[in-house]
C-alpha positions as CSV (number, residue, x, y, z in Angstrom):
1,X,363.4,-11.2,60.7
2,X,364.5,-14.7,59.6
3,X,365.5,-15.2,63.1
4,X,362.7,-14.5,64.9
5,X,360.5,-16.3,62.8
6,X,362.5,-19.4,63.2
7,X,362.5,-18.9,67.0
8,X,358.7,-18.5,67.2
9,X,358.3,-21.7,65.4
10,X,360.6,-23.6,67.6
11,X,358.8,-22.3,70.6
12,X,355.6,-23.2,69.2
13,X,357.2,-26.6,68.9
14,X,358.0,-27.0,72.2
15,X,354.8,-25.7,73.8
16,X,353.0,-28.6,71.3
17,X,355.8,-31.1,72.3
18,X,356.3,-30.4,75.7
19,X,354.3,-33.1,78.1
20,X,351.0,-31.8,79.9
21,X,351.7,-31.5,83.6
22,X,348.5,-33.3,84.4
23,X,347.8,-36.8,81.9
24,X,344.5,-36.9,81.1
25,X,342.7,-39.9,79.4
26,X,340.5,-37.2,77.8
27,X,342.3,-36.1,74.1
28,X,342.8,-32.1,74.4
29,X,340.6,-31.1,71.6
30,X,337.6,-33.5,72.3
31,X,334.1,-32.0,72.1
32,X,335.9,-28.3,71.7
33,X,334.0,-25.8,70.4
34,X,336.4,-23.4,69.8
35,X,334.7,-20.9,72.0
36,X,335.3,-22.9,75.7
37,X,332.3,-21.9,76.8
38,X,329.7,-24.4,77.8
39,X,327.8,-26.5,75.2
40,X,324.4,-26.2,74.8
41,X,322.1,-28.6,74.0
42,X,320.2,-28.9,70.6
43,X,317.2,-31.5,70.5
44,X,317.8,-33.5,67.9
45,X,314.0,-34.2,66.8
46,X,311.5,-31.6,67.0
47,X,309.7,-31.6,70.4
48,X,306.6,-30.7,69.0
49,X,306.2,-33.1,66.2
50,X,307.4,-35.8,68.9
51,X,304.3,-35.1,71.4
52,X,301.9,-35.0,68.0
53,X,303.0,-38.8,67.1
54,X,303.2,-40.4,71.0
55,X,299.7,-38.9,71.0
56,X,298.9,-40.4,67.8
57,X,299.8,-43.5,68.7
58,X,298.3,-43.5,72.2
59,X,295.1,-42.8,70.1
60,X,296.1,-46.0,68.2
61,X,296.5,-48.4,70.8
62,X,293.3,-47.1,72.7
63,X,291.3,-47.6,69.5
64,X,293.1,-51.5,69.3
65,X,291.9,-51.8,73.0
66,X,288.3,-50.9,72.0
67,X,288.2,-53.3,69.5
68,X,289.7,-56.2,71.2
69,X,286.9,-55.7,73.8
70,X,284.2,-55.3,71.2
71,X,285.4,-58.7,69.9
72,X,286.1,-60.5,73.1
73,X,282.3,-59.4,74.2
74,X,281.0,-60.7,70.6
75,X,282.7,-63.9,71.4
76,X,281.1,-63.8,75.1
77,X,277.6,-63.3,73.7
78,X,278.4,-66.0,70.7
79,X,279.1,-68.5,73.5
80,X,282.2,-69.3,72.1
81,X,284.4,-70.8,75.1
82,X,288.4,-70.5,74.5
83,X,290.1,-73.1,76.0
84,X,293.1,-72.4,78.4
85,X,295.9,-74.3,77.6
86,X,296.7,-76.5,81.1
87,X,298.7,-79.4,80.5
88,X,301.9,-80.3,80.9
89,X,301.9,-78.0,83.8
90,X,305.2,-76.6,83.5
91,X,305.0,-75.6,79.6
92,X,300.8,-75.7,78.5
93,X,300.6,-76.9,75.5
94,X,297.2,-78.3,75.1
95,X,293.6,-78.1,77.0
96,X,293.3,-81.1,79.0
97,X,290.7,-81.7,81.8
98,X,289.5,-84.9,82.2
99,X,287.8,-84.6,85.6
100,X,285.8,-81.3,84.4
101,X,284.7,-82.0,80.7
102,X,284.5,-86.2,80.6
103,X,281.3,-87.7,82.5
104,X,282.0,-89.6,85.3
105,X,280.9,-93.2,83.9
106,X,283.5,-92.4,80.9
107,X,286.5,-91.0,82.9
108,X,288.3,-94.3,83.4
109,X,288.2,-95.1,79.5
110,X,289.4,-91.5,79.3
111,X,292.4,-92.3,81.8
112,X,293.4,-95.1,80.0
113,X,293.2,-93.9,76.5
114,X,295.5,-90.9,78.2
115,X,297.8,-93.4,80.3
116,X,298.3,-94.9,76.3
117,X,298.8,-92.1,74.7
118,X,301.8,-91.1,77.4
119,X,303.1,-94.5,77.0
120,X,303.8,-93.8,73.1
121,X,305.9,-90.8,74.3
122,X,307.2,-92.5,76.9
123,X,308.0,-95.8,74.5
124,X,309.2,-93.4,71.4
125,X,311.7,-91.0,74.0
126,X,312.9,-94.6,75.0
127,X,313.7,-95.4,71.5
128,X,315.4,-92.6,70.4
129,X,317.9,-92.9,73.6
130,X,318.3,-97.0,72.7
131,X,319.4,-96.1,69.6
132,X,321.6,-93.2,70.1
133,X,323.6,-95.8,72.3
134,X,323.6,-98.5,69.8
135,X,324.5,-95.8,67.4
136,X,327.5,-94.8,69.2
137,X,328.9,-98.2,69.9
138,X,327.7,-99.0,66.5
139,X,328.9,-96.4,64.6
140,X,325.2,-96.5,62.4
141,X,323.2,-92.8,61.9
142,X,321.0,-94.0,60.0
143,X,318.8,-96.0,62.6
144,X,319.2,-92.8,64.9
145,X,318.0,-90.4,62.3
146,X,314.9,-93.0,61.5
147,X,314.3,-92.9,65.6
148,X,314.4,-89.5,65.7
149,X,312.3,-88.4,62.9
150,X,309.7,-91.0,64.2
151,X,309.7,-89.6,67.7
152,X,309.4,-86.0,66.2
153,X,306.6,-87.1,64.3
154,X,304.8,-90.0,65.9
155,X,304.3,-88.0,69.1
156,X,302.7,-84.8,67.4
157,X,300.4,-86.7,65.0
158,X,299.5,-90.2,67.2
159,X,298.0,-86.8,70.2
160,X,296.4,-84.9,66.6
161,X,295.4,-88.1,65.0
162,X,293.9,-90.6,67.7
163,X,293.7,-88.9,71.0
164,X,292.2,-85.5,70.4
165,X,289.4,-87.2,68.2
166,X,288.7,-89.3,70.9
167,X,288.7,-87.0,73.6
168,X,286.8,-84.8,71.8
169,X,284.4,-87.0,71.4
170,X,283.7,-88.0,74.8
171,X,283.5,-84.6,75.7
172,X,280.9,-83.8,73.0
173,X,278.9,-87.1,74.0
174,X,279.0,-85.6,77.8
175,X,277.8,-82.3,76.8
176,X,274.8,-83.4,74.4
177,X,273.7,-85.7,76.9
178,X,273.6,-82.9,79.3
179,X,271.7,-80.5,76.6
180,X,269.2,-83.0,75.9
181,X,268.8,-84.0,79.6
182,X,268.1,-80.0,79.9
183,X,266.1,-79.7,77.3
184,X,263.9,-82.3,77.9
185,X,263.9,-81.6,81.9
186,X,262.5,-77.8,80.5
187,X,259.7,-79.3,78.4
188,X,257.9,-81.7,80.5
């Protein structure tokens, strides 16, 4: 009896041990079920709960819709204009439309006050690349740093600070002086 149970284990050793005739990159007992027949599929979230909360939130985002057309119509009636964003032309950053919004016998001062405002960026980008040279062959930071932060800050705040007022400004003049012309065409 001691026999055969020692020769049933070594045979089951050498079935375990012996190489498969076929290599597979596949282990042998991956995704086995015990039962080799085929899997089945189990939904792992209830189907019916799923189709309740798409639905839900379809119901959500057509209510969001409604409103963001109720508003957009109260700002149409409201005559509240929203500017598009134009200029620079590859990245819009601001409104900017001097030919459209600036009256013709104020376009040039316009112009120029623009061509000056460029030149600021134009003479700040120049200063920061000056002094990253000088910095290099100088082995100073500290003049490089200053150039940078005024750059970063000059450009942002001379366009908010001078600028915008100003263009502003000769937009509002051309568009009172078109309301009174109107209004004063409608009454006499």
């Amino acid at each position: 009896m001691h026999l055969s149970n020692e020769r049933k284990r070594k045979e089951e050793w050498k079935s375990i041990t012996a190489a498969p005739t076929k290599k597979s990159w596949i282990p042998a007992d991956f995704g086995d079920s015990g039962k080799h027949d085929a899997t089945i599929d189990i939904p792992l979230y209830d189907p019916k709960k799923r189709e309740k909360e798409l639905l839900s939130w379809e119901e959500d985002l057509k209510r969001r819709e409604r409103d963001i057309i109720q508003r957009e119509n109260a700002m149409n009636r409201a005559g509240v204009t929203i500017e598009v964003k134009n200029w620079p032309p590859f990245f819009p950053v601001i409104h900017h439309d001097i030919a459209n919004e600036i009256p013709i016998h104020a376009q040039n001062l316009q112009y120029s006050a623009f061509s000056s405002w460029l030149g600021i960026v134009l003479c700040l980008s120049w200063n920061v690349f000056a002094v990253l040279v000088e910095s290099i062959h100088g082995e100073d930071i500290v003049l490089f740093l200053l150039a940078i932060i005024y750059a970063i800050f000059g450009c942002p705040l001379s366009y908010i600070l001078w600028y915008r007022p100003l263009y502003q400004a000769m937009r509002f003049l051309f568009n009172y002086q078109f309301k009174v012309n109107n209004h004063y065409q409608t009454i006499f």
